[in-house]
N, C-alpha and C positions, 0 to 999 in steps of 0.2 A: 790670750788674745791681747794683741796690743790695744791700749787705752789712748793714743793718743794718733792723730795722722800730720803728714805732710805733704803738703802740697807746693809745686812749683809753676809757678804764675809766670810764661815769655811774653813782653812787651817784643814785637819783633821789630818795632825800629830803633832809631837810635834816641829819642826824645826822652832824656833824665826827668820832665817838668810829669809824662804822662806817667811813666814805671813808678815815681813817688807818690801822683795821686792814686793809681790803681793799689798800690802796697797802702795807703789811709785809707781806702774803702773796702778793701776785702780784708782787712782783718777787723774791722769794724764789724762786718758782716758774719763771719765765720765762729763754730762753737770757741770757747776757752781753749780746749785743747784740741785744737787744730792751726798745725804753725803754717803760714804762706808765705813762702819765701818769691819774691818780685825780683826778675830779672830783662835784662836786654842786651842783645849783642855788645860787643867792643866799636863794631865798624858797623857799616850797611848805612841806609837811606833815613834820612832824619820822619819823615813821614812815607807812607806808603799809600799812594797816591793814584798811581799809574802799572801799566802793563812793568814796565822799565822798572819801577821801585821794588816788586812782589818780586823778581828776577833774583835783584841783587839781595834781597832783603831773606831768601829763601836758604842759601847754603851756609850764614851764618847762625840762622833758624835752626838747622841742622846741626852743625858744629856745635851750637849750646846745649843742644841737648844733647849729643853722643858724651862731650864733659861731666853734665851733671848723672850719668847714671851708675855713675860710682855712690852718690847719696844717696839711691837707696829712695827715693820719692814714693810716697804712695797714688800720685797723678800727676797729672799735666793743665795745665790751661794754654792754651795758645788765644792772648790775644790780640789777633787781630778780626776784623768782622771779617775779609776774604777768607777765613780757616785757609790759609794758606799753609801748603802741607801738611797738611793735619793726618792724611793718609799715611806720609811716609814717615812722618812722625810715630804712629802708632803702631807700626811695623818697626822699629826700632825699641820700644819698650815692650814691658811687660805690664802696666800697668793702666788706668784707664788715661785715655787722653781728650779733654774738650775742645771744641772748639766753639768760638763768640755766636760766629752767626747759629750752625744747627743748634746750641744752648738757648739762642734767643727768640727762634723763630719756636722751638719746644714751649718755652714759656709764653710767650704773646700767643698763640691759638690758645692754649687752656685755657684763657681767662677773657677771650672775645672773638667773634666769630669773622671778623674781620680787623685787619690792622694794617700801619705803613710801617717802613723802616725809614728813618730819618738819617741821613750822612749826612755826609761831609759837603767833598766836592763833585761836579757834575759827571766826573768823569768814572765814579764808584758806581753810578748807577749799572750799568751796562750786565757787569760783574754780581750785583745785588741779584737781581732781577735772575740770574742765570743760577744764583745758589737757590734762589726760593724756589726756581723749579726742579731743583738737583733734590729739594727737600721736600718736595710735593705739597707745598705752599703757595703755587703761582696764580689759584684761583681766590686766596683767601687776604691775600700780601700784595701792598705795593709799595712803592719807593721814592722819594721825594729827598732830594738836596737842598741844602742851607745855601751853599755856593758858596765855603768857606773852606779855606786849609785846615787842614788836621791841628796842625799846631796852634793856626788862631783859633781853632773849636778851643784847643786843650786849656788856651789863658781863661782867665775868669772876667773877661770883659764885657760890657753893657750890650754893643754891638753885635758882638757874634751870637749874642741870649737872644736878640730879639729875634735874631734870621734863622736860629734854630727853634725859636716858638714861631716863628710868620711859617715856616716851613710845615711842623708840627699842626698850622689850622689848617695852613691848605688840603692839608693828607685827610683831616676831621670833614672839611666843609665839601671836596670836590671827592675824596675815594671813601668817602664812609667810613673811614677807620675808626673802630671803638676802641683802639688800645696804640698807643707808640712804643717801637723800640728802636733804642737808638743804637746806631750801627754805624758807630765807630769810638774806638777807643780814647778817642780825642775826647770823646763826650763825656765819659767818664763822670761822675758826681753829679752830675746834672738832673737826673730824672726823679726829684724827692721837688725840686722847687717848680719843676715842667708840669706836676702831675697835679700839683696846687694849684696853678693857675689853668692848665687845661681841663682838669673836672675829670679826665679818661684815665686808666690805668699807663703809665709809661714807666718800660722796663729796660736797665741796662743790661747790655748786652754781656759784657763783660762781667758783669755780678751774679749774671745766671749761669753762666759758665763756671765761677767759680763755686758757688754753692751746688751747681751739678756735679763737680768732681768733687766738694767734700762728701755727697751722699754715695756717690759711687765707691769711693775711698774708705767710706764708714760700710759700707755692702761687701766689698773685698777683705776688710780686716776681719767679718764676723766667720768668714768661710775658713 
C-alpha cells in the first residue's frame, strides 16, 4: 500500500498572488506525507467573476487537467467556489475529484445548523444561491457579498478585511448564520483571524476541499 499520497490543487484563473497563497495554506494543512502540488492555467481570466469569465476560464480548466494525468495524481481539488466543471472533470479521471463549494457547504452544515457563504462580488451571488440548492442546502445557506474583486479580496489589505467582516456580521446579525464560509478563493488565509473576531466558526472553502480529497485519497490508497 502506498505510504504516501498526491494531490493536485487547480487555481482556475490566472492570479500567481492566489495559487501561491493556496500552495502556503494547504500544505500547511495537509499530513507530512501528503505532497500538494498548486497549479493554474497558462491563459484564461485573471479572476472569474462573471458568466463570461467561468466560459473562458473552463477549457483551459480542462486542458490542465487532461496534461497532468500522465502524473499519476491521487486527486483533484478544483478551486474555484463555482465547481466549475467539476462534473466533466471527474469523468475524465479516475480518481476522486473535489470541488470548493460542495467541500464547503459539507463542512459548514456539520458544525451549524445554519450558515452564510461570504464572496466576493455581487455578481457571484446569483450562481452561489443556485449551488446551495444544487446541494440541498438552500433552506439552511445564505449568501452575502463583500462587494469586492476577487483580486482585491486576494491582497492583504485593511480595506477589503473590513468589507469582508462588515459582510460576515450582516450574514450573523440579519440571516442567523452560526457558522461563515467563505466562498471564494480570493479569500483564502483569511478565516483563522475572521473567526477571532467573529466568535462563529468560519470555514475556508478551499481548505475543506483540500483536506477532503487528502481523506478520500487516504480511503482509495487503503483499497
Amino acid at each position: 500500500m502506498p505510504s504516501s499520497r498526491r494531490i493536485l490543487v487547480i487555481n482556475p484563473n490566472t492570479n500567481a498572488r492566489i495559487t501561491d497563497t493556496i500552495r502556503r495554506c494547504a500544505q500547511a494543512m495537509v499530513c507530512a506525507d501528503t505532497t500538494v502540488v498548486v497549479a493554474n492555467p497558462a491563459a484564461g481570466p485573471l479572476s472569474i467573476e462573471t458568466l463570461a469569465d467561468r466560459e473562458a476560464a473552463i477549457p483551459q480548466l480542462l486542458a490542465l487537467i487532461e496534461r497532468s494525468l500522465t502524473e499519476r495524481y491521487d486527486a483533484y481539488v478544483l478551486a474555484c467556489f463555482d465547481d466549475i466543471a467539476l462534473q466533466e472533470a471527474r469523468a475524465m479521471t479516475s480518481v476522486p475529484v473535489v470541488g470548493t463549494c460542495e467541500a464547503g457547504i459539507a463542512a459548514a452544515r456539520s458544525v451549524a445548523e445554519r450558515f452564510s457563504v461570504v464572496t466576493t462580488v455581487h455578481a457571484a451571488v446569483p450562481t452561489i444561491h443556485g449551488l446551495l440548492e444544487c446541494y440541498g442546502a438552500q433552506d439552511i445557506g445564505t449568501v452575502q457579498a463583500a462587494g469586492i474583486g476577487v483580486a482585491e479580496a486576494a491582497m492583504s489589505g485593511d480595506a477589503a478585511a473590513r468589507r469582508i467582516e462588515a459582510a460576515s456580521k450582516t450574514a450573523i446579525e440579519q440571516d442567523g448564520a452560526k457558522a461563515i464560509l467563505l466562498g471564494s478563493a480570493g479569500l483564502i488565509g483569511r478565516a483563522p483571524s475572521l473567526q477571532r473576531r467573529l466568535g462563529i466558526p468560519v470555514i475556508d472553502g478551499v481548505l475543506a476541499a483540500v483536506l477532503s480529497a487528502e481523506g478520500m485519497a487516504r480511503l482509495r490508497l487503503q483499497t
